[in-house]
Biopython code that builds the backbone (N, CA, C, O; Angstrom):
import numpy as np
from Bio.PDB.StructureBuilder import StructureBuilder

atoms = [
    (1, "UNK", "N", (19.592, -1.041, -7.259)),
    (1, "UNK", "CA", (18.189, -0.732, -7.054)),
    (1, "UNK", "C", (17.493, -0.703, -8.417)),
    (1, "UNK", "O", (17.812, -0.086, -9.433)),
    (2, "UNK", "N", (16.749, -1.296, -8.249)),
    (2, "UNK", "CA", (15.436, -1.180, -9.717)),
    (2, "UNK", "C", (15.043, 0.218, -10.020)),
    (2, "UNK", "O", (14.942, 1.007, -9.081)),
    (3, "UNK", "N", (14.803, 0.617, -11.274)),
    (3, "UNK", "CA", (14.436, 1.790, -11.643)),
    (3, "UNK", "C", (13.207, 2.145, -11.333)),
    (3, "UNK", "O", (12.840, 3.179, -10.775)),
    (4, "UNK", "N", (12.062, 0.515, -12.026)),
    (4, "UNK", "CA", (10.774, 0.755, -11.899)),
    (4, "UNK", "C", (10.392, 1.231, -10.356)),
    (4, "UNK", "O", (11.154, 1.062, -9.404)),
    (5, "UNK", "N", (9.125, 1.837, -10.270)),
    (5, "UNK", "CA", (8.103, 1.966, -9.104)),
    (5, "UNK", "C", (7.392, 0.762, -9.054)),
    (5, "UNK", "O", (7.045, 0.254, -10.120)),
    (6, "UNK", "N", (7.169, 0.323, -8.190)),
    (6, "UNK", "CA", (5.596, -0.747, -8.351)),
    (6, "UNK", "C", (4.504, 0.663, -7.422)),
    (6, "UNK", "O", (4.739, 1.369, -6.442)),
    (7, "UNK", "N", (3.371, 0.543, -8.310)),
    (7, "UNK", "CA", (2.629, 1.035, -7.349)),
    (7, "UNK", "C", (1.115, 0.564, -7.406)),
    (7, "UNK", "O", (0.330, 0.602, -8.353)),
    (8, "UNK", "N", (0.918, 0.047, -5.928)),
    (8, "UNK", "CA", (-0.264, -0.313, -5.368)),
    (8, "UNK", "C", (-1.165, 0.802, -5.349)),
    (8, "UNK", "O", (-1.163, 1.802, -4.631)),
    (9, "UNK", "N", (-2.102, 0.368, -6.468)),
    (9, "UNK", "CA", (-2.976, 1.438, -6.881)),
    (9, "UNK", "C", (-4.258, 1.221, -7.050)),
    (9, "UNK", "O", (-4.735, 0.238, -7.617)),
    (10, "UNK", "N", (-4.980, 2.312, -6.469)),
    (10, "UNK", "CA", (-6.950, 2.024, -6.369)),
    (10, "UNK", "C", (-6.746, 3.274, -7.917)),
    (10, "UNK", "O", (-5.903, 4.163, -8.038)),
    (11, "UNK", "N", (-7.783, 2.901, -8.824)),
    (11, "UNK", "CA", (-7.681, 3.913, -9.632)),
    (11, "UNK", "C", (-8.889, 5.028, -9.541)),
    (11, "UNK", "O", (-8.986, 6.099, -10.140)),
    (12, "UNK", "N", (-10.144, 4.159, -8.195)),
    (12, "UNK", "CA", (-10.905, 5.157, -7.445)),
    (12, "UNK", "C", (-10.590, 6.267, -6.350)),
    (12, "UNK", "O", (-11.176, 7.282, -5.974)),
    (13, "UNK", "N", (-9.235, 5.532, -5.953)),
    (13, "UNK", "CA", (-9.131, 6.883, -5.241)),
    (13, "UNK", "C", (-8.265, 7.943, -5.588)),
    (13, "UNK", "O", (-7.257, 7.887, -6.292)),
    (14, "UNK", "N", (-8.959, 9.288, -4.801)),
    (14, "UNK", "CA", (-7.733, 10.077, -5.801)),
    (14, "UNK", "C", (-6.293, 10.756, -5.204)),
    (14, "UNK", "O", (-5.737, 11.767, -5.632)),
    (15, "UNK", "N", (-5.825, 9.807, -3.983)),
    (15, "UNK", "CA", (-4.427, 9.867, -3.405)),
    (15, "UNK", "C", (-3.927, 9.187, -4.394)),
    (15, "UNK", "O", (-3.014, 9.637, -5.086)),
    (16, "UNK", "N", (-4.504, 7.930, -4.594)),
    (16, "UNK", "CA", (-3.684, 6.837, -5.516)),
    (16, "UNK", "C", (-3.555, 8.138, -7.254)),
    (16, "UNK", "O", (-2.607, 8.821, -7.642)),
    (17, "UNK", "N", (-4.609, 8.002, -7.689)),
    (17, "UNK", "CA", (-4.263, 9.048, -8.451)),
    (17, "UNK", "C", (-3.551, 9.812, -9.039)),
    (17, "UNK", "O", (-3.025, 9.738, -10.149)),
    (18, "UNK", "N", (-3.532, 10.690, -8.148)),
    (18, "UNK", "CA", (-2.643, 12.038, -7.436)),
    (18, "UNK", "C", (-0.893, 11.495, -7.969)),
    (18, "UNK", "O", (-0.143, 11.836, -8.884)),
    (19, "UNK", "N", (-0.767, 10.023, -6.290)),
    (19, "UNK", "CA", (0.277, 9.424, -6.897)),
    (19, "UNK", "C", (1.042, 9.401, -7.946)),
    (19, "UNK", "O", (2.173, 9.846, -8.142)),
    (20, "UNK", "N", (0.075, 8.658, -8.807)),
    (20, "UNK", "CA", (0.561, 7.922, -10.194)),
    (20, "UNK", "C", (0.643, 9.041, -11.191)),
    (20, "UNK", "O", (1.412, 8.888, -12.140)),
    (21, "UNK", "N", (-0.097, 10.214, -11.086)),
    (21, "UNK", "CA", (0.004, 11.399, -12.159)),
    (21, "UNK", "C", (1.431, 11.770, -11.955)),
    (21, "UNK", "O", (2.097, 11.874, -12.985)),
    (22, "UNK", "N", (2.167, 12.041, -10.543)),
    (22, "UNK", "CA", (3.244, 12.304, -9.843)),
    (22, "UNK", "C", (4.226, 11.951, -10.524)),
    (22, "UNK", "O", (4.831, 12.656, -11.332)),
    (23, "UNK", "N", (4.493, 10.598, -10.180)),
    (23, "UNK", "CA", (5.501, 10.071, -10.602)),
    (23, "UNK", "C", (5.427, 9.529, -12.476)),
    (23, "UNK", "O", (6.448, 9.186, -13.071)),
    (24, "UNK", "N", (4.391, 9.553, -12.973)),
    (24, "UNK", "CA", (4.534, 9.403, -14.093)),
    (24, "UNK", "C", (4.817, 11.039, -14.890)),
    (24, "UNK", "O", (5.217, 10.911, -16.047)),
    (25, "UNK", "N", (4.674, 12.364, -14.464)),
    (25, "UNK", "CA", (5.322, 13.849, -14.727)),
    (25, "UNK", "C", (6.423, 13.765, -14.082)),
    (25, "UNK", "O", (7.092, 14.706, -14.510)),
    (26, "UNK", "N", (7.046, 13.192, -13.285)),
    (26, "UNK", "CA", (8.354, 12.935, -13.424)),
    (26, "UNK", "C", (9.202, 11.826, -14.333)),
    (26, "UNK", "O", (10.338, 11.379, -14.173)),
    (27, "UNK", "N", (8.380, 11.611, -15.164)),
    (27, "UNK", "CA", (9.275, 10.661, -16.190)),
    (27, "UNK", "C", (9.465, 9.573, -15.128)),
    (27, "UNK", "O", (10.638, 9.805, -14.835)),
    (28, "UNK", "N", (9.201, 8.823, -14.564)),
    (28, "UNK", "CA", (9.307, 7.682, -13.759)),
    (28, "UNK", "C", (9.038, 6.582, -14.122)),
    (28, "UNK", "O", (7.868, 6.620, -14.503)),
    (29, "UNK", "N", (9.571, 5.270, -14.272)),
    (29, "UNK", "CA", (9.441, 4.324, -15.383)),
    (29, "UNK", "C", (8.079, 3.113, -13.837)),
    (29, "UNK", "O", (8.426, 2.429, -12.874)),
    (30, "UNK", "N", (6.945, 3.371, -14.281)),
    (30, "UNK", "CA", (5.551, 2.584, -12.927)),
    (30, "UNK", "C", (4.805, 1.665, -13.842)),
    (30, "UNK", "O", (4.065, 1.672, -14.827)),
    (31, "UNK", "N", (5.463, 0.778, -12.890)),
    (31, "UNK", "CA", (4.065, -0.705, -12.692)),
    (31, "UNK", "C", (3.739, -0.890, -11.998)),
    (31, "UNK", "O", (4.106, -1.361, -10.921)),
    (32, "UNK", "N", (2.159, -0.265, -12.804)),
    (32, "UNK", "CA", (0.531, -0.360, -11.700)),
    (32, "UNK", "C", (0.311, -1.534, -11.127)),
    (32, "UNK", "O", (0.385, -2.526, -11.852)),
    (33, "UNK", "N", (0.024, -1.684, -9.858)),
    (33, "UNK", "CA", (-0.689, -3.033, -9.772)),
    (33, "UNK", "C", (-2.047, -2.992, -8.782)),
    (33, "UNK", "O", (-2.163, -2.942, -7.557)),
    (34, "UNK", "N", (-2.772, -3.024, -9.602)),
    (34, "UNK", "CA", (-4.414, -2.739, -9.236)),
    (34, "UNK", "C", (-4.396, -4.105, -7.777)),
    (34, "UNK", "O", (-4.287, -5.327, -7.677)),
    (35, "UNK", "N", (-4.508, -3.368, -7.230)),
    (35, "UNK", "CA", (-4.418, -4.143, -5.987)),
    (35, "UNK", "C", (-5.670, -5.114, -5.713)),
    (35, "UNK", "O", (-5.773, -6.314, -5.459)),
    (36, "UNK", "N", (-6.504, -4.133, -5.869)),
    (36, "UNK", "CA", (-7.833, -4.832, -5.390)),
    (36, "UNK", "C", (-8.225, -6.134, -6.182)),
    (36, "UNK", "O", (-8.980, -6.932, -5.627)),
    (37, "UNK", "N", (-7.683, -6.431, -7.637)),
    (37, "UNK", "CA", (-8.043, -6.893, -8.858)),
    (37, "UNK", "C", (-6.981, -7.932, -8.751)),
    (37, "UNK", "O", (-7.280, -8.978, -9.328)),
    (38, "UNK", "N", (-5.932, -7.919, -8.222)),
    (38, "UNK", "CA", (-4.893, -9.200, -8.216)),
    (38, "UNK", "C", (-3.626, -8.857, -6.826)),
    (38, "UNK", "O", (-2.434, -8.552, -6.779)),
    (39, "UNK", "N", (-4.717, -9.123, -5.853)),
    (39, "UNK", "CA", (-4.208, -8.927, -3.875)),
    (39, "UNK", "C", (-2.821, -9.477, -3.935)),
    (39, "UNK", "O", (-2.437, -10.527, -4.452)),
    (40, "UNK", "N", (-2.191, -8.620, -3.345)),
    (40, "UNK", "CA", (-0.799, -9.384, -3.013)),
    (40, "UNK", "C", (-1.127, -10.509, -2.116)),
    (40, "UNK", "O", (-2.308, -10.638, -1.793)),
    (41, "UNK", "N", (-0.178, -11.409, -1.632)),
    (41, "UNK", "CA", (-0.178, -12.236, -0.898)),
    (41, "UNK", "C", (-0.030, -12.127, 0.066)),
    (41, "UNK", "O", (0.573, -11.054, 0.063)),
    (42, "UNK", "N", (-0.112, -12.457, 1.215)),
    (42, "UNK", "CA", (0.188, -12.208, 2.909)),
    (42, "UNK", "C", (1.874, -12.265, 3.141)),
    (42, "UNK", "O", (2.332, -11.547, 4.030)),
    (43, "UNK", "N", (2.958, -13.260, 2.207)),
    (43, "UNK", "CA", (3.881, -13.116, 2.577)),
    (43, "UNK", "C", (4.492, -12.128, 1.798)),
    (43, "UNK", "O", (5.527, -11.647, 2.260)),
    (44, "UNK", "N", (3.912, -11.539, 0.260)),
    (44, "UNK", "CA", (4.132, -10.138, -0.168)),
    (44, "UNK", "C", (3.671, -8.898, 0.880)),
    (44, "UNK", "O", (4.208, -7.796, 0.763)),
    (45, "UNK", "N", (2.667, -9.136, 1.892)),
    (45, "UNK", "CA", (2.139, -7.928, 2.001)),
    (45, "UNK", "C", (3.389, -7.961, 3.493)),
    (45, "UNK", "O", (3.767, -6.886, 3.960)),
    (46, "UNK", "N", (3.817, -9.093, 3.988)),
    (46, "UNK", "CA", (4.901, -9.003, 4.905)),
    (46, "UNK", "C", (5.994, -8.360, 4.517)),
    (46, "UNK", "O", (6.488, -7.695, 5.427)),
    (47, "UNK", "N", (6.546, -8.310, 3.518)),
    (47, "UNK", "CA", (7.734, -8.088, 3.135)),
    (47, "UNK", "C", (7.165, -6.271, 2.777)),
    (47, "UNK", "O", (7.958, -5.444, 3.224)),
    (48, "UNK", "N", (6.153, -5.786, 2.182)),
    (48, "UNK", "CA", (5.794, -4.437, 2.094)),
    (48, "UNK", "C", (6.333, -3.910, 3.052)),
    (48, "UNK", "O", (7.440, -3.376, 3.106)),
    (49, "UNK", "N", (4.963, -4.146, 4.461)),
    (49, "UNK", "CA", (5.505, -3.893, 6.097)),
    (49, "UNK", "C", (6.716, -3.691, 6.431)),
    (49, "UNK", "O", (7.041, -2.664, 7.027)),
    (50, "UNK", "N", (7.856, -4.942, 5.995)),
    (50, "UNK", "CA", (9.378, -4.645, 6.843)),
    (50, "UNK", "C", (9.732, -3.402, 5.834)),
    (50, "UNK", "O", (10.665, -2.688, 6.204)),
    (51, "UNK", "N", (9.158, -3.106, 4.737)),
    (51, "UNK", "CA", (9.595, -2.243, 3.359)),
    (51, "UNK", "C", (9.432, -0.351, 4.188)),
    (51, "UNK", "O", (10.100, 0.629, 4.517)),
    (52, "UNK", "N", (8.225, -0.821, 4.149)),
    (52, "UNK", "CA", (7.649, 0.607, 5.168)),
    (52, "UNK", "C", (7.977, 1.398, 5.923)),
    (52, "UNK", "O", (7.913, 2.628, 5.926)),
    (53, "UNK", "N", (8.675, 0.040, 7.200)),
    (53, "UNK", "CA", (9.336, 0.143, 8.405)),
    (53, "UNK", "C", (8.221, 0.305, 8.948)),
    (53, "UNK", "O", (8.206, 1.449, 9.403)),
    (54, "UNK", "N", (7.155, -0.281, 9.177)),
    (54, "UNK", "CA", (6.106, -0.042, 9.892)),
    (54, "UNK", "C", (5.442, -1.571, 10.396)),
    (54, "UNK", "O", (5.934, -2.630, 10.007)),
    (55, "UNK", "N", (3.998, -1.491, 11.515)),
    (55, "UNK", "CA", (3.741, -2.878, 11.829)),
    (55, "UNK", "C", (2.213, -2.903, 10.740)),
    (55, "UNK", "O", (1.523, -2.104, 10.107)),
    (56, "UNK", "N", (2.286, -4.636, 11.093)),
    (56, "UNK", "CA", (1.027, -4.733, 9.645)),
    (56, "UNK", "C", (-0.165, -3.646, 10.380)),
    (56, "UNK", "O", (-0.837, -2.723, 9.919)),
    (57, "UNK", "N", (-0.094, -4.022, 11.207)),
    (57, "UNK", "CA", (-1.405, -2.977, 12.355)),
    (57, "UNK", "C", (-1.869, -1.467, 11.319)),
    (57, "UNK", "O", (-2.998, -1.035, 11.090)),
    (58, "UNK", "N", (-0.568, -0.955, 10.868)),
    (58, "UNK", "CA", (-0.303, 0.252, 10.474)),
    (58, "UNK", "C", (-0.785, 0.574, 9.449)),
    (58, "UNK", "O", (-1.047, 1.744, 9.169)),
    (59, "UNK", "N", (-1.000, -0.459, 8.663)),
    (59, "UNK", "CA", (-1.494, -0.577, 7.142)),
    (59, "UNK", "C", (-2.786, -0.683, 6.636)),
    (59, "UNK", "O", (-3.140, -0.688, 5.457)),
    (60, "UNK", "N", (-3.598, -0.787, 7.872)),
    (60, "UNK", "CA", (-4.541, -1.072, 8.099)),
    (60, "UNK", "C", (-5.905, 0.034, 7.885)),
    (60, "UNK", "O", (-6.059, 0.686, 8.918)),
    (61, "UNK", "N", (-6.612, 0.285, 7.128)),
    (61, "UNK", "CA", (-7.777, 1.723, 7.318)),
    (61, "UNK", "C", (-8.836, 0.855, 7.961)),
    (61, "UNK", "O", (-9.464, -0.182, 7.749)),
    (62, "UNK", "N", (-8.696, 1.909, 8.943)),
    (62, "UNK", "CA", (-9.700, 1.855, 9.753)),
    (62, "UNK", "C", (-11.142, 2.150, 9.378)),
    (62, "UNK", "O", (-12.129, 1.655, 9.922)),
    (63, "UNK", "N", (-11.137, 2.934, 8.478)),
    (63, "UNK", "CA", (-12.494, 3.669, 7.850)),
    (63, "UNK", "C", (-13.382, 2.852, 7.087)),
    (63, "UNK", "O", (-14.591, 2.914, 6.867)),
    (64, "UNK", "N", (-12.542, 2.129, 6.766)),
    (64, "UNK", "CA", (-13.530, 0.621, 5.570)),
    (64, "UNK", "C", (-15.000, 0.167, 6.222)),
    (64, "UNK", "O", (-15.204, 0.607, 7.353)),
    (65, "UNK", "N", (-16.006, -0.631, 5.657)),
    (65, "UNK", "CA", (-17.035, -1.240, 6.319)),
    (65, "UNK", "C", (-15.997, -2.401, 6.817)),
    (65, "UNK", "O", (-15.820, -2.571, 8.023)),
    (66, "UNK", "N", (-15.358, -3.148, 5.895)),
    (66, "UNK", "CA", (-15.221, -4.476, 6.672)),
    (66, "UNK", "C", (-14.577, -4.634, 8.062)),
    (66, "UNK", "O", (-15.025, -5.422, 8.895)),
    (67, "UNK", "N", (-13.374, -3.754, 8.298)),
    (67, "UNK", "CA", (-13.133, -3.213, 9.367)),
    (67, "UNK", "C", (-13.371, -2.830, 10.288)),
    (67, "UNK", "O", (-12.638, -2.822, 11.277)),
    (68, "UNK", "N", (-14.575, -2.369, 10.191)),
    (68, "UNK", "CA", (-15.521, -1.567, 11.242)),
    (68, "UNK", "C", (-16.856, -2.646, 11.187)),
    (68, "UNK", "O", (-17.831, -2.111, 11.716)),
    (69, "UNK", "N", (-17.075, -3.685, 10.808)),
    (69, "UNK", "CA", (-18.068, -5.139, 11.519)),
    (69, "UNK", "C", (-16.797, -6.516, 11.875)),
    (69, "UNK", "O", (-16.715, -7.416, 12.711)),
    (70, "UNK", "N", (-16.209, -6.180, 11.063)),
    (70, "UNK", "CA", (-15.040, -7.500, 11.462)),
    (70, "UNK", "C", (-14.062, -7.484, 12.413)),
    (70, "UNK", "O", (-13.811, -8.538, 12.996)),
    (71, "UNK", "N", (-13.451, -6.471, 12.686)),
    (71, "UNK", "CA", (-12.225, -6.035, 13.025)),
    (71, "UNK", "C", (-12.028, -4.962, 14.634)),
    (71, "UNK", "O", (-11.414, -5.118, 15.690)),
    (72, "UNK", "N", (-12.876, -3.937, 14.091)),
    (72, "UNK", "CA", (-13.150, -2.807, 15.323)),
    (72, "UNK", "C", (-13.152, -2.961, 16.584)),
    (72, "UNK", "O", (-14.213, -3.548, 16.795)),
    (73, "UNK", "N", (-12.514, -2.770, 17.788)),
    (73, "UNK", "CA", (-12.424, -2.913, 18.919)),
    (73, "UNK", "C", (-11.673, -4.773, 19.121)),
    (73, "UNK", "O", (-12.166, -5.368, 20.079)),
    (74, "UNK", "N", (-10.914, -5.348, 18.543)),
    (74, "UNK", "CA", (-10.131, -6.705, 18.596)),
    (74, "UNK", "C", (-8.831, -5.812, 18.296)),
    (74, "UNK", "O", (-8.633, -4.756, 17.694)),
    (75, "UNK", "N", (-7.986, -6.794, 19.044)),
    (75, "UNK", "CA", (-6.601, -6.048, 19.132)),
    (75, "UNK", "C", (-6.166, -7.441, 18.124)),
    (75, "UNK", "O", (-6.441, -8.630, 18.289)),
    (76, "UNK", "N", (-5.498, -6.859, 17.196)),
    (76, "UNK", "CA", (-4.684, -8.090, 16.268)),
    (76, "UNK", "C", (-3.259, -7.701, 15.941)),
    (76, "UNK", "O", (-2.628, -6.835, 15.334)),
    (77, "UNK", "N", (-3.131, -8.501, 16.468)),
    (77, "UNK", "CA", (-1.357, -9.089, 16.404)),
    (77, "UNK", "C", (-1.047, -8.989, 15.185)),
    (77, "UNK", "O", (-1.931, -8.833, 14.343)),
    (78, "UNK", "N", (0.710, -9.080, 14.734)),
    (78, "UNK", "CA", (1.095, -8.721, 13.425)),
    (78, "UNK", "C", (0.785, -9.942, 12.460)),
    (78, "UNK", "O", (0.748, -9.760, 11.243)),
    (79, "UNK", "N", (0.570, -11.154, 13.008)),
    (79, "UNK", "CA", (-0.203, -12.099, 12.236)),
    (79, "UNK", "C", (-1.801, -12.300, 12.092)),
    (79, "UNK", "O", (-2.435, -13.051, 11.350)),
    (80, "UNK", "N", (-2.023, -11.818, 12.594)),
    (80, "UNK", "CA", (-3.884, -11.322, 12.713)),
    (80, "UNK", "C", (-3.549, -9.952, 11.886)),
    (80, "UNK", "O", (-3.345, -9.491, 13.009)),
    (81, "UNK", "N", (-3.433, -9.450, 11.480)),
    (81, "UNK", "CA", (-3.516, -8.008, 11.170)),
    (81, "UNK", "C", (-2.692, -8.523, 9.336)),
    (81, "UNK", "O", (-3.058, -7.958, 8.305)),
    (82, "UNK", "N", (-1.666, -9.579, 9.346)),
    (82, "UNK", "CA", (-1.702, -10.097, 8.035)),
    (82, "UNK", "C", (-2.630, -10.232, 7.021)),
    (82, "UNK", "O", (-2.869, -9.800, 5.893)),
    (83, "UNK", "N", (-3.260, -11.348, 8.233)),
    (83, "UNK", "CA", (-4.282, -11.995, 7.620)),
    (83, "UNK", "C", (-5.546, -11.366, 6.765)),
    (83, "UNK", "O", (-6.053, -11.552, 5.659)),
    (84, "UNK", "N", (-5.798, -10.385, 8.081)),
    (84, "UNK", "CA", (-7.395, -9.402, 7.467)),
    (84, "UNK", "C", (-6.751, -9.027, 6.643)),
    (84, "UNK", "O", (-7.522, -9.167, 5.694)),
    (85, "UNK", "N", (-5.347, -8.393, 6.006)),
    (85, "UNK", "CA", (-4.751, -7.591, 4.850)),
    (85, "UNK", "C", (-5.282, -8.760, 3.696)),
    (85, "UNK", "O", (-6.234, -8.713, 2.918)),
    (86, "UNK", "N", (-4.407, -9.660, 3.894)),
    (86, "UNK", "CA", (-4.486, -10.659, 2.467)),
    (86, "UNK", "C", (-6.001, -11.216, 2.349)),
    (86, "UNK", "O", (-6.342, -11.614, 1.236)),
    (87, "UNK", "N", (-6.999, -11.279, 3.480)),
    (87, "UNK", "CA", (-8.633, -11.574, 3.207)),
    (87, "UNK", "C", (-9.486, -10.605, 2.473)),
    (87, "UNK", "O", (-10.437, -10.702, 1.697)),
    (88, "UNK", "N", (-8.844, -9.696, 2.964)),
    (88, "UNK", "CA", (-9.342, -7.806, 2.927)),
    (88, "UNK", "C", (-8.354, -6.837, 2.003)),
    (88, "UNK", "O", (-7.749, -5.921, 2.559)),
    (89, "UNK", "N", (-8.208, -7.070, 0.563)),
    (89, "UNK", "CA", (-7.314, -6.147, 0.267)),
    (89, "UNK", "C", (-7.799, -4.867, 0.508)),
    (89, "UNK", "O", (-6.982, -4.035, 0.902)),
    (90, "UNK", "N", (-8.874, -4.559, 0.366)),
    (90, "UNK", "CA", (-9.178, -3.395, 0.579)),
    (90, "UNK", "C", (-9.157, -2.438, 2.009)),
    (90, "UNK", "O", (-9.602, -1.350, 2.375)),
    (91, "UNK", "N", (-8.596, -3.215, 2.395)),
    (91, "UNK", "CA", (-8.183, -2.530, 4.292)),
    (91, "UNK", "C", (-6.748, -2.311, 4.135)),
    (91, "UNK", "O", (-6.044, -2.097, 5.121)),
    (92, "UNK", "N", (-6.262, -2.354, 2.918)),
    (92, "UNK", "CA", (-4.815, -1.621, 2.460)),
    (92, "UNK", "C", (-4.512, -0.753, 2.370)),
    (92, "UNK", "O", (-5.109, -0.253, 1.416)),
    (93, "UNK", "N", (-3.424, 0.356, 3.076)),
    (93, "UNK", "CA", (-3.841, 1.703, 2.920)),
    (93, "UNK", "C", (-2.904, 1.789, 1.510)),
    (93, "UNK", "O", (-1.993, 1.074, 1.095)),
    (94, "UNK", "N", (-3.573, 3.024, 0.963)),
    (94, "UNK", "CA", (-2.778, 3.241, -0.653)),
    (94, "UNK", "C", (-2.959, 4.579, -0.543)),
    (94, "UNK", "O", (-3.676, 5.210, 0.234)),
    (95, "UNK", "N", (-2.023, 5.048, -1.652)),
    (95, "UNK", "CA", (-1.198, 4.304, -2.355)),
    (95, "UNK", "C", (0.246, 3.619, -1.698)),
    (95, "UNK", "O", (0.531, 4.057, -0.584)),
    (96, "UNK", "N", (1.053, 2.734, -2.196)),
    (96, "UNK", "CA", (2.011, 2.229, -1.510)),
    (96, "UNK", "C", (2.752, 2.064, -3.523)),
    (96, "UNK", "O", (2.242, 1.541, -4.514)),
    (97, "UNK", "N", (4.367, 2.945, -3.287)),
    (97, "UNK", "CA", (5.112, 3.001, -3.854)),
    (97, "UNK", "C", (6.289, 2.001, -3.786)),
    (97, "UNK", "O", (6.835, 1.962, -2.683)),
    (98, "UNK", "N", (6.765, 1.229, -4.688)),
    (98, "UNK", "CA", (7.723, 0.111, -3.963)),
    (98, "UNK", "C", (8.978, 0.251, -5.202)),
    (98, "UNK", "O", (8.833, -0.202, -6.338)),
    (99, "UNK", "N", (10.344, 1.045, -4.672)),
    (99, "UNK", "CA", (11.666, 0.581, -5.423)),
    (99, "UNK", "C", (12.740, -0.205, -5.015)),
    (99, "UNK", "O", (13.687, 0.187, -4.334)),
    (100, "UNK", "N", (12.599, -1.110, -5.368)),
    (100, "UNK", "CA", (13.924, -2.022, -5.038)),
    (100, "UNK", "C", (13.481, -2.463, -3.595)),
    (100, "UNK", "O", (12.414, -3.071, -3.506)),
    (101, "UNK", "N", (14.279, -2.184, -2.349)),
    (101, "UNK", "CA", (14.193, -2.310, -1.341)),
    (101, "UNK", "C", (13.541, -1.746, 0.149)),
    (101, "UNK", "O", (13.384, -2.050, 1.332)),
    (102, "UNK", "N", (13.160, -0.129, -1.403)),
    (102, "UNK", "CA", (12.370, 0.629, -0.310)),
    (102, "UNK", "C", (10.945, 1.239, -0.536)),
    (102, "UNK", "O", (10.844, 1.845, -1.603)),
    (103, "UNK", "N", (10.045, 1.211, 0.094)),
    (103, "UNK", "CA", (9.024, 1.283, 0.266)),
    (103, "UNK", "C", (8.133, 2.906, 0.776)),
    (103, "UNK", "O", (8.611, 3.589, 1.682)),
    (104, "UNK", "N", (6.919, 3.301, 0.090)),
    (104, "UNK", "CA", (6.463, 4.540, 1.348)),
    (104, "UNK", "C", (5.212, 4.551, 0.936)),
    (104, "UNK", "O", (4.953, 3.951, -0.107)),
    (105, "UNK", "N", (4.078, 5.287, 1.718)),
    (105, "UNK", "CA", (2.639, 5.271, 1.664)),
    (105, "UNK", "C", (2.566, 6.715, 1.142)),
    (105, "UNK", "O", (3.024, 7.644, 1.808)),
    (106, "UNK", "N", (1.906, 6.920, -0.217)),
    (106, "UNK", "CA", (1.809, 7.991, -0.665)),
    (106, "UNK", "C", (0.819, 8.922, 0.080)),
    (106, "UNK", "O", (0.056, 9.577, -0.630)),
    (107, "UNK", "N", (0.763, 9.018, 1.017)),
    (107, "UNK", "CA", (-0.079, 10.096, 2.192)),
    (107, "UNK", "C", (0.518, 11.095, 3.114)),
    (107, "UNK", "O", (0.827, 10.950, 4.297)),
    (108, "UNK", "N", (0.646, 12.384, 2.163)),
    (108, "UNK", "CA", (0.042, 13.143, 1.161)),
    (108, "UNK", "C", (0.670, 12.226, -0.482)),
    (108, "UNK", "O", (1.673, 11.564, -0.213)),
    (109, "UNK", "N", (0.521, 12.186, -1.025)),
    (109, "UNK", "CA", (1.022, 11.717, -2.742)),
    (109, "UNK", "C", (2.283, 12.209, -3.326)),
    (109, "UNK", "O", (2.470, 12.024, -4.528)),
    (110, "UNK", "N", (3.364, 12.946, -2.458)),
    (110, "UNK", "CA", (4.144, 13.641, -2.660)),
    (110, "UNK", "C", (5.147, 12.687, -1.976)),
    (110, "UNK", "O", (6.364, 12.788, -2.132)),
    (111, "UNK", "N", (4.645, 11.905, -1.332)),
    (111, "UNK", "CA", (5.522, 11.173, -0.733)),
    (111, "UNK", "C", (5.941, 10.473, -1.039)),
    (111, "UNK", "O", (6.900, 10.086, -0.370)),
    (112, "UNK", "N", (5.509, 9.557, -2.571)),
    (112, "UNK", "CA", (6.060, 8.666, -3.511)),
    (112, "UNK", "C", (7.656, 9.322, -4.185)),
    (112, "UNK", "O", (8.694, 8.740, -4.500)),
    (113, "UNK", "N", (7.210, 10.951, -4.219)),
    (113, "UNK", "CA", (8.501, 11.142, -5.618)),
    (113, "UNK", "C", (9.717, 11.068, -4.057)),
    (113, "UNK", "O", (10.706, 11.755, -4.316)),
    (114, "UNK", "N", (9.791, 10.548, -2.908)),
    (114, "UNK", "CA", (11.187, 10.006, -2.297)),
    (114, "UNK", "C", (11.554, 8.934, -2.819)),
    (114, "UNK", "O", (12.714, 8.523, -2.797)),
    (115, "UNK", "N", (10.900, 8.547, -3.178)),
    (115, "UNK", "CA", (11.587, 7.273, -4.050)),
    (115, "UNK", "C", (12.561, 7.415, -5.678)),
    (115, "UNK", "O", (13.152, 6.540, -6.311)),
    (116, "UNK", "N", (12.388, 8.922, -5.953)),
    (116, "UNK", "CA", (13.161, 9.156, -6.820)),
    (116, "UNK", "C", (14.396, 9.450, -6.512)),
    (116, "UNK", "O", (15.251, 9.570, -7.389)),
    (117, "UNK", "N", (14.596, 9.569, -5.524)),
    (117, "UNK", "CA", (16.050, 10.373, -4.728)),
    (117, "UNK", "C", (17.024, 8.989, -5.114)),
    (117, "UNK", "O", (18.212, 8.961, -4.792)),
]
sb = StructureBuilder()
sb.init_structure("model")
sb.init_model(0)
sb.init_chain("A")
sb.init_seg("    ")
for serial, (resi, resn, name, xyz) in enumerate(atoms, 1):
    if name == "N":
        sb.init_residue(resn, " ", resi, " ")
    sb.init_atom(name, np.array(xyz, "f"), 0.0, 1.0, " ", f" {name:<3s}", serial, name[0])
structure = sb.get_structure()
């Protein structure tokens, strides 16, 4: 397993934040990756998902504008629900912590330091 964290990080919000203060006071060796500023790819953001253990559906905030004129009341499949991810980074929920093979959504932000275990 890799030492580093990757972490998918808004540096506006302050879960993501929270996050990254976290695991960097634990001496944790993190590479940021400003999500919004350089989007993963749809077949990166697939491989997150199986990371998660969750469906793309899941990853999804509902709370966004684009979401709520584009999206709201359409049922989208795990390839529809890709897609708006990699069109829409910002319908990504974050923070998202990534070591080696395993993956978790820092919500509450405490939920990243499992990845130190």
């Amino acid at each position: 397993m890799s030492d580093t964290i990757t972490l998918l990080h808004n540096p506006r919000c302050s879960k993501s934040r929270a996050a990254l203060a976290l695991l960097q006071d634990a001496g944790a060796d993190v590479s940021v990756l400003l999500y919004l500023d350089t989007p993963p790819s749809r077949d990166t953001l697939a491989r997150i998902v199986a990371q998660l253990g969750i469906t793309p559906d899941a990853l999804i905030r509902r709370g966004e504008d684009i979401f709520k004129t584009d999206y709201q009341g359409k049922t989208l499949d795990a390839d529809a629900a890709l897609d708006a991810l990699a069109a829409h980074p910002k319908l990504i929920e974050r923070p998202i912590a990534i070591r080696g093979e395993r993956a978790v959504i820092g919500r509450p932000p405490e939920k990243v330091l499992e990845l130190l275990d």
